[in-house]
Legacy VTK file of the C-alpha trace (Angstrom):
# vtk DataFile Version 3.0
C-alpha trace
ASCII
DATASET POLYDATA
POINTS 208 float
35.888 -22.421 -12.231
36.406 -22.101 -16.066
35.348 -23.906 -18.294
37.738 -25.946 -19.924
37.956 -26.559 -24.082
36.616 -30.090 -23.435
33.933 -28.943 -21.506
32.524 -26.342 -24.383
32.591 -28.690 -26.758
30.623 -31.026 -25.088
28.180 -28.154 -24.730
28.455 -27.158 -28.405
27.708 -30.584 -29.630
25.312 -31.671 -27.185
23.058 -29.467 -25.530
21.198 -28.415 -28.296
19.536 -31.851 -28.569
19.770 -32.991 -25.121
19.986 -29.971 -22.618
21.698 -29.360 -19.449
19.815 -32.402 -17.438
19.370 -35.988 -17.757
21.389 -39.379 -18.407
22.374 -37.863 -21.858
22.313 -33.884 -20.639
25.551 -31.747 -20.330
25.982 -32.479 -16.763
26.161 -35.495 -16.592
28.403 -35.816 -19.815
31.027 -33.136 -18.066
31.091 -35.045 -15.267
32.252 -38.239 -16.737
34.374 -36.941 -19.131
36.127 -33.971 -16.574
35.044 -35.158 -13.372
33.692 -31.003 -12.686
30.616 -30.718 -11.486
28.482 -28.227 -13.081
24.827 -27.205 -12.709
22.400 -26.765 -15.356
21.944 -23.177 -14.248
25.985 -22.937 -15.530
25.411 -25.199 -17.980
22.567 -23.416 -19.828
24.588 -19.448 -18.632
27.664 -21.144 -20.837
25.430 -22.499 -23.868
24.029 -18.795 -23.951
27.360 -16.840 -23.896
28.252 -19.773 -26.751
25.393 -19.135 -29.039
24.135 -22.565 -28.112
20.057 -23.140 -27.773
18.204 -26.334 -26.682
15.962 -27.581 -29.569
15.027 -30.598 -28.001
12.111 -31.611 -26.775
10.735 -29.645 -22.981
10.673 -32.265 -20.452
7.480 -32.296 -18.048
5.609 -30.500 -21.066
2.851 -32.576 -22.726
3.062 -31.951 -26.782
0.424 -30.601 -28.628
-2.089 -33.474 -29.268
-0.942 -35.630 -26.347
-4.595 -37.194 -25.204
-4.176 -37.294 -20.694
-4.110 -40.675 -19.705
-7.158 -40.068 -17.564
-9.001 -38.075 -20.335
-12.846 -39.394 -19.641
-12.124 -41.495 -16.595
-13.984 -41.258 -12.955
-11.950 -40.798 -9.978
-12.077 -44.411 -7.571
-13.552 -44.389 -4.470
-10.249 -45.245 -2.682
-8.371 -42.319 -4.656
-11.160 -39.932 -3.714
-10.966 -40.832 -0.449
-7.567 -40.272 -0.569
-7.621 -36.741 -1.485
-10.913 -35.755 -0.224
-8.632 -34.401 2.990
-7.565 -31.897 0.873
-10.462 -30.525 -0.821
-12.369 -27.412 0.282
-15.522 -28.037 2.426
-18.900 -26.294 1.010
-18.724 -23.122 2.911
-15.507 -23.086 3.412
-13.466 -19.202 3.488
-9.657 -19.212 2.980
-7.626 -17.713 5.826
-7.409 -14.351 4.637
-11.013 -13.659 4.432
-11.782 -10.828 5.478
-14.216 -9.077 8.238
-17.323 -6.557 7.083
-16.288 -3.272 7.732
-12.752 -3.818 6.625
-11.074 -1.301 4.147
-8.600 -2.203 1.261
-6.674 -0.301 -0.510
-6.129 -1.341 -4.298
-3.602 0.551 -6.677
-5.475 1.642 -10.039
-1.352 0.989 -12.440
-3.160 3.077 -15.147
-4.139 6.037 -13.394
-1.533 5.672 -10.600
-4.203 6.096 -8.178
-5.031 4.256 -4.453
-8.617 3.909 -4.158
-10.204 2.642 -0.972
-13.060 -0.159 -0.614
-15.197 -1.297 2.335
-16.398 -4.902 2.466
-20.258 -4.599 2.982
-20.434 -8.704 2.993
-18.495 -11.681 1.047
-17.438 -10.674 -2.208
-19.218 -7.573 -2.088
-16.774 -4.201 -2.128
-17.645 -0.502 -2.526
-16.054 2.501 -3.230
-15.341 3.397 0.765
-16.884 6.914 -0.894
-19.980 6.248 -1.881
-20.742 4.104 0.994
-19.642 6.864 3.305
-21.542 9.675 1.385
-24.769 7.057 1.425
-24.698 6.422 5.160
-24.668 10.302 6.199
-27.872 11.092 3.667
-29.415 7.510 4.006
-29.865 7.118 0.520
-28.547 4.771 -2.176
-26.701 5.526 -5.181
-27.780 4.980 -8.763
-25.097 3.460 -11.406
-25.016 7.271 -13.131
-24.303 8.830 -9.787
-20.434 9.973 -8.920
-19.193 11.023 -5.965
-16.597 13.500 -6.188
-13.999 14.944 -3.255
-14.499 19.100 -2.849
-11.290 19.779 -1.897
-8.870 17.640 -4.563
-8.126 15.079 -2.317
-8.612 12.078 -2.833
-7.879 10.448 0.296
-10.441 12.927 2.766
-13.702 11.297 3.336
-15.436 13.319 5.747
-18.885 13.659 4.742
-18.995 17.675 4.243
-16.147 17.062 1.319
-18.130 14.562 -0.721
-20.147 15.897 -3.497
-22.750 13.993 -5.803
-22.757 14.422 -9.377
-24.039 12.860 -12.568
-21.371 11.632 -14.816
-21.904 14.445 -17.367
-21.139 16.693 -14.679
-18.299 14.897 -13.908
-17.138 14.666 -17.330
-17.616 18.660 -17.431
-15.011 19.101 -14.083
-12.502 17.128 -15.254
-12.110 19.038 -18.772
-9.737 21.393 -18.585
-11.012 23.217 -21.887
-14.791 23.884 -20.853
-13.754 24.917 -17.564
-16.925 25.199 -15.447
-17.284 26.676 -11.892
-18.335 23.661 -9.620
-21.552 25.543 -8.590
-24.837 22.814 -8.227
-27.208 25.595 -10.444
-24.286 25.825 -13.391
-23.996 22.484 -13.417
-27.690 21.840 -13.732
-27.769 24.255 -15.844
-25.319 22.630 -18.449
-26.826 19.060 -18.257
-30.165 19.674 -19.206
-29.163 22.084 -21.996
-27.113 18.748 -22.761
-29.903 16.779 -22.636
-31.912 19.406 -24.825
-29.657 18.895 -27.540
-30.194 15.181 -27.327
-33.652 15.690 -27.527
-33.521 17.669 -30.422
-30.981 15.471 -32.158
-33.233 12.393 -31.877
-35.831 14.879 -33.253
-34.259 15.517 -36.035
-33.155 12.376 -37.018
-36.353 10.625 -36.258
-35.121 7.977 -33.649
-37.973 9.081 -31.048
LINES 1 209
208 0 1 2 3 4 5 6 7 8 9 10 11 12 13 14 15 16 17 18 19 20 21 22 23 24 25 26 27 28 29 30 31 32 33 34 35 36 37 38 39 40 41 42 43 44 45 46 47 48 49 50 51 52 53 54 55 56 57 58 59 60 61 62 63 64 65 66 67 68 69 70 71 72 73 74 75 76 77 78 79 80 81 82 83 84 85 86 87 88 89 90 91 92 93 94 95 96 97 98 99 100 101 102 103 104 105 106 107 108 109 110 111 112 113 114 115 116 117 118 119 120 121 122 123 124 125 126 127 128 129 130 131 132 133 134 135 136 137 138 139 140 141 142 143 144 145 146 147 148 149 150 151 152 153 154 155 156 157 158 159 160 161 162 163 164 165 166 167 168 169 170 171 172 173 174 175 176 177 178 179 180 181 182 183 184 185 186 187 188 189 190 191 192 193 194 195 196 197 198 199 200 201 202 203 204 205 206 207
């Protein structure tokens, strides 16, 4: 239903100060001057189109310097064993825990990418392609080791398609402008001539 001439200017004059709700809100005030019953959804939809804003003060949000009322107090024995029902027992897993062995799948928003994890144990997740490429060599991984997929594809984990690489190698495959053959020997090849250079920079400059 429209809203009536009356009806805006009670809006106009009072919701800035006093809002849609309450004993002194817009609501209520339509109501006993009109007899319509509006929401505060309509309400605040008609202040908007108006060019009316609230400016009063946010119910049910405590204002800056407000001290709790139970700042520094202990919780009674008779409240706490009120809620103690309700609390979380030591040891306790929420009911979406899941099993070891179970994969996820997690969306990377920057890179648009789906990567997969396997739960080894609680709260402990890894990269379903390491742990698949250190199960078939039965060995473990250092922090500068990366495991790349051969073929492109991100999403094949057979064994045979997982590669091992430092992370300067890696850096060297995924730049476009060097554009290195992913051969083990050239690869080698390049990192220690990197790590030459290094060498020979701290050298220079005295650090080592």
């Amino acid at each position: 239903m429209k809203y009536s001439k009356e009806e805006e200017y009670i809006i106009k004059k009072y919701y800035p100060k006093y809002g849609g709700t309450g004993a002194k809100g817009c609501v209520e005030r339509i109501k006993k001057a009109t007899g319509n019953i509006r929401t505060r959804r309509g309400v605040a939809l008609k202040a908007m189109k108006l060019g009316v804003k609230y400016e009063g003060d946010y119910k049910g949000v405590f204002k800056k310097g407000r001290t709790p009322h139970n700042k520094g107090k202990e919780m009674s024995q008779e409240m706490r064993q009120k809620v103690s029902r309700t609390w979380f027992k030591k040891g306790h897993l929420p009911h979406n825990t899941k099993e070891d062995g179970v994969i996820s799948v997690r969306h990377h928003k920057r890179t648009d990418v789906y990567y997969f994890y396997i739960r080894i144990s609680v709260s402990n997740w890894q990269l379903l392609q390491r742990y698949v490429y250190e199960k078939h060599h039965n060995v473990t991984l250092g922090e500068g080791d990366v495991i790349r997929f051969r073929d492109g594809n991100l999403y094949n984990f057979e064994a045979d398609n997982l590669q091992k690489v430092t992370r300067f190698q890696h850096l060297l495959l995924n730049n476009p402008r060097v554009n290195v053959p992913n051969d083990k020997d050239i690869l080698n090849a390049y990192e220690t001539l990197n790590n030459l250079n290094k060498r020979l920079k701290q050298l220079e400059d005295g650090t080592q």
